[in-house]
N, C-alpha and C positions, 0 to 999 in steps of 0.2 A: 680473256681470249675472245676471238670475234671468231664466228660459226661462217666459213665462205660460204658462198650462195650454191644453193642447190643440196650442202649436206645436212646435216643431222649427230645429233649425240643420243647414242641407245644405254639403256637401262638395263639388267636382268639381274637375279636373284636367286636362291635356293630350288637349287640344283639336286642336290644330294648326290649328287653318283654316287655307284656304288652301291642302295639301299633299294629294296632291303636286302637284295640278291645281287650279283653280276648277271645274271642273266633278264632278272627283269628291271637294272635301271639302262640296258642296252639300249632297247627301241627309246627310250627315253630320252641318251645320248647323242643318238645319230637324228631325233629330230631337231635338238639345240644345236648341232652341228651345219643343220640346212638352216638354220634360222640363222646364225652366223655369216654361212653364206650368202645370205641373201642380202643381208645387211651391210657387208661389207663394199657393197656397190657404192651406198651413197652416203655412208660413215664417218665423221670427223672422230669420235671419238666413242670410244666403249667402258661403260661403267658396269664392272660384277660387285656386287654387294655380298658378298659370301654365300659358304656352305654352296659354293661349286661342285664341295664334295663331301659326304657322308660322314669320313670320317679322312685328316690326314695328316700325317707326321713326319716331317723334314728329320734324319740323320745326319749326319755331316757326309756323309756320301752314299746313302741308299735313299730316298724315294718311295712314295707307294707304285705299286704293280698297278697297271690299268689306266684308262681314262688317256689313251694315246690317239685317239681321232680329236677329241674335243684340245689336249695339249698340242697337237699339230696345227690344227687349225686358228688358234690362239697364234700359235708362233706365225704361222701365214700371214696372220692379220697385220700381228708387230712389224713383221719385216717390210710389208707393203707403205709403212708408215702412220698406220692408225693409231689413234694414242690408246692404248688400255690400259685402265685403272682398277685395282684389286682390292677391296676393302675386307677384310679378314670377318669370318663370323664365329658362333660358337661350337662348330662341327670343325672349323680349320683352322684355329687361333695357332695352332703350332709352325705358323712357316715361318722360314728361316734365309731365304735368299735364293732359293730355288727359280722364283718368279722374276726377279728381279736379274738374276745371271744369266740365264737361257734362255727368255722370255721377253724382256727389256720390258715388263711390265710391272711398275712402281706399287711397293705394295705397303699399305699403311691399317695400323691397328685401333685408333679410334676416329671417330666422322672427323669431317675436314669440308671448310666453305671453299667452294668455285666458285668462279663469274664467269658467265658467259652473253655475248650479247647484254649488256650490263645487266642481266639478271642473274642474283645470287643465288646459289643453292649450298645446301646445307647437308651432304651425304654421309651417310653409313651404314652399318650393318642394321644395326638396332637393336641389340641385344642388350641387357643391362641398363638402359638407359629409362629415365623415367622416376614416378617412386616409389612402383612396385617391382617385382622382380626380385624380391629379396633376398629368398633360397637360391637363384640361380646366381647371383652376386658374391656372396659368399664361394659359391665352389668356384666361381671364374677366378678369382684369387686365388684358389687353390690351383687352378691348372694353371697356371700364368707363372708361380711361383719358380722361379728360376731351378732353389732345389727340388723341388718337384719335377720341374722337365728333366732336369740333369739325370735322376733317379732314375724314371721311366726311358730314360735313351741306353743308359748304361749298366742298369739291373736285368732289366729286360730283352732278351734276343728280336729284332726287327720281326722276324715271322711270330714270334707271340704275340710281342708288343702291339703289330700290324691288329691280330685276330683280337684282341681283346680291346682293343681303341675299337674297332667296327662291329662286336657283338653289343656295347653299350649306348656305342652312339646309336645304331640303327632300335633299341630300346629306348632311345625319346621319343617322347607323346605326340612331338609334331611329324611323325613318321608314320609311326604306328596306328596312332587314329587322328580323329577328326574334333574330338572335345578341345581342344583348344584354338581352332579355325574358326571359330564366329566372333562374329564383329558383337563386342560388349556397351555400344554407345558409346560418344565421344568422350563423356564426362568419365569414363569406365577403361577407355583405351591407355594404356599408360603413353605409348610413342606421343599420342594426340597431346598429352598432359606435358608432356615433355617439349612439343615443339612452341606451346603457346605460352610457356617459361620461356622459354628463349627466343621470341619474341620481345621479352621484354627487355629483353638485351638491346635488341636491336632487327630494324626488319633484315628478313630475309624472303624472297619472292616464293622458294621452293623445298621443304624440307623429303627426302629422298630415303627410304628404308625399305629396308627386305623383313627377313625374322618371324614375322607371323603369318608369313604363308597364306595372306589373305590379298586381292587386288584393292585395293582404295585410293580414293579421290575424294579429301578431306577440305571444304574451304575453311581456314582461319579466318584472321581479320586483316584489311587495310590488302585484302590482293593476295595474300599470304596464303599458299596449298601445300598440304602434308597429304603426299602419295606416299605407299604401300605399294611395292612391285607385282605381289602374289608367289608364285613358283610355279615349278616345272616340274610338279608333282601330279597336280590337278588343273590348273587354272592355264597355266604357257601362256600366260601375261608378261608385258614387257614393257617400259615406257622409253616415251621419243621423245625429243627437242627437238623443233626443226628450226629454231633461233628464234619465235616469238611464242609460241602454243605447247605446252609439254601436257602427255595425253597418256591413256592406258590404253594398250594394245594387246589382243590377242592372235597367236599364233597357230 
């Protein structure tokens, strides 16, 4: 796709709504909210790299409760005609067509190459991906498991099920502290380990991930850059394309 003149394709990341309280990922909410706003002036397109929200689980017709400024304003955006794109992460692997039905926003569960301005990019969450991550690989199979989801929709009452998916998730370590938000070296980074593999595939101009809650601006080789969004936890980083330069921004 070719970027018209004058816009831009924006970046964001790990969010959490919702964590560790309703009350304190509010002020949190409403400033991703003005950030959206502000964005959508000069917008061709919007990429969420997951973990929008804390914790969330699609029924076949219940919902989580909350998170209705940031859901409106998403729908604002679709309707005005901006393309938004959803990449699912390890806090919201459970949707189910929510986004896609009411939302008109495509939503897809592992990375996927774009071209824009004939620069490739290479996006997604970034979870699992790499060749460590071991223990968390293992369990995403388990939550991923069809019987498994089936269990937990149909054993489980929404109001339990709701309260016990958000007492565990808001119980990961990238929530709760900060020992796993430093930058470990490149040779140490599994994402970094992982883009410079596929690389050897073949170039790509831009590899794009959320996940470790940290902002980065990684060169490879031959032009080749692996960003790291950061979150909206700490950091309210966020990355641009404006069809030649893509850049880390804070908010």
């Amino acid at each position: 796709m070719q970027i018209p003149k004058g816009k831009k394709i924006y970046f964001a990341s790990d969010n959490h709504l919702g964590a560790p309280t309703k009350a304190e990922s509010l002020p949190r909410e409403k400033k991703f909210v003005a950030w959206l706003d502000e964005i959508k002036e000069d917008a061709f397109a919007l990429f969420l790299l997951g973990d929008l929200f804390d914790f969330w689980m699609e029924y076949k017709r219940v919902i989580p409760k909350g998170f209705t400024r940031t859901l409106g304003k998403l729908a604002e955006i679709s309707d005005s005609g901006i393309l938004i794109y959803y990449f699912v992460g390890n806090h919201d692997l459970w949707m189910n067509g929510y986004f896609e039905e009411e939302l008109n926003i495509p939503v897809y569960h592992k990375p996927k190459e774009f071209t824009f301005n004939n620069k490739t990019f290479f996006i997604g969450h970034g979870d699992g991906l790499g060749p460590y991550d071991k223990g968390y690989k293992r369990m995403k199979k388990v939550f991923t498991n069809p019987i498994a989801k089936w269990l937990f929709k149909r054993v489980l009452h929404p109001d339990f099920g709701m309260r016990l998916g958000h007492y565990f998730s808001v119980k990961n370590k990238l929530i709760s502290g900060d020992e796993d938000a430093k930058f470990l070296g490149e040779d140490n980074e599994w994402l970094v380990v992982y883009c410079k593999r596929k690389l050897e595939e073949k170039h790509r101009d831009f590899f794009i991930f959320g996940h470790r809650h940290l902002p980065l601006d990684i060169n490879l080789k031959d032009g080749s850059k692996y960003i790291n969004l950061g979150d909206w936890i700490t950091h309210y980083t966020y990355g641009v394309f404006d069809g030649e330069i893509m850049t880390l921004k804070y908010f």
